[in-house]
C-alpha positions in Angstrom: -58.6 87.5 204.9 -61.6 85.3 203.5 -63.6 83.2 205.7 -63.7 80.2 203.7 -60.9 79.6 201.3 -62.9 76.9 199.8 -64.8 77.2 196.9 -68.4 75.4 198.0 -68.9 72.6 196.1 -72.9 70.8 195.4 -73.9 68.0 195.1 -75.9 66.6 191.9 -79.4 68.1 191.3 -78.7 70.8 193.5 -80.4 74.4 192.2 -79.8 77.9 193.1 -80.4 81.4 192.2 -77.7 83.8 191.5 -78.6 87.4 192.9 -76.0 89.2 191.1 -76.5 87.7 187.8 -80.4 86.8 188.1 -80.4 83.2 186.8 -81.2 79.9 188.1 -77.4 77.7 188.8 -76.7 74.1 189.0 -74.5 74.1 191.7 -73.4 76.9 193.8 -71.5 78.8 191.0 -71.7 82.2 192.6 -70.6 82.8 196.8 -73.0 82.1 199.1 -74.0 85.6 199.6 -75.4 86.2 196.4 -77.3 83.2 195.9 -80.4 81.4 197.3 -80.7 77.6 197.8 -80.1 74.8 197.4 -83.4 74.0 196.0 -84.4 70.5 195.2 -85.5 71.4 191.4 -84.9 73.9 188.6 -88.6 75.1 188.7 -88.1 76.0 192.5 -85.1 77.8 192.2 -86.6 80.0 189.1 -89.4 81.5 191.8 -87.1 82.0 194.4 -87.3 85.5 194.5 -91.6 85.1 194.5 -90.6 82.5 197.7 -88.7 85.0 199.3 -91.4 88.0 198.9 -94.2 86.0 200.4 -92.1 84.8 203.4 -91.1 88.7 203.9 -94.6 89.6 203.7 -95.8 87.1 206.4 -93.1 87.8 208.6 -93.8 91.8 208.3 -97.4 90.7 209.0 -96.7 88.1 211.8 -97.6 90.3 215.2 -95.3 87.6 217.2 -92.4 89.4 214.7 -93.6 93.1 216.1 -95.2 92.6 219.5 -92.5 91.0 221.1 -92.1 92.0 224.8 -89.3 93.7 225.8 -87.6 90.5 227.2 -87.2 89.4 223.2 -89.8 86.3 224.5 -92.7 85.0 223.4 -95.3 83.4 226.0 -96.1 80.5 223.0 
């Protein structure tokens, strides 16, 4: 049984990219687990998938992301 019966429905101006089909979407037009977004504009949508590889990159770089202690805290 699905989770959500309900298609999502956006609101105007609303952008996202499709993972399965590799496009930029007004409106969520694909489920939310293959897309990214909402993004405010088409032109931010289109580098999602540049977004998403320099956040990766700074969290696999981040040593707060690594070095945790073993109580899953940080002392920050």
């Amino acid at each position: 049984m699905p989770l959500f019966k309900k298609r999502t429905v956006g609101k105007p101006g609303e952008w996202y990219y499709c993972l399965e089909h590799k496009k930029v979407e007004e409106g969520p037009e694909c489920p939310a687990k293959d897309r990214f977004g909402p993004y405010a504009s088409r032109a931010e949508a289109e580098h999602a998938m540049e977004t998403a590889r320099t956040r990766n990159l700074q969290w696999e770089n981040d040593p707060r992301w690594h070095d945790a202690p073993a109580g899953g805290r940080d002392d920050d």
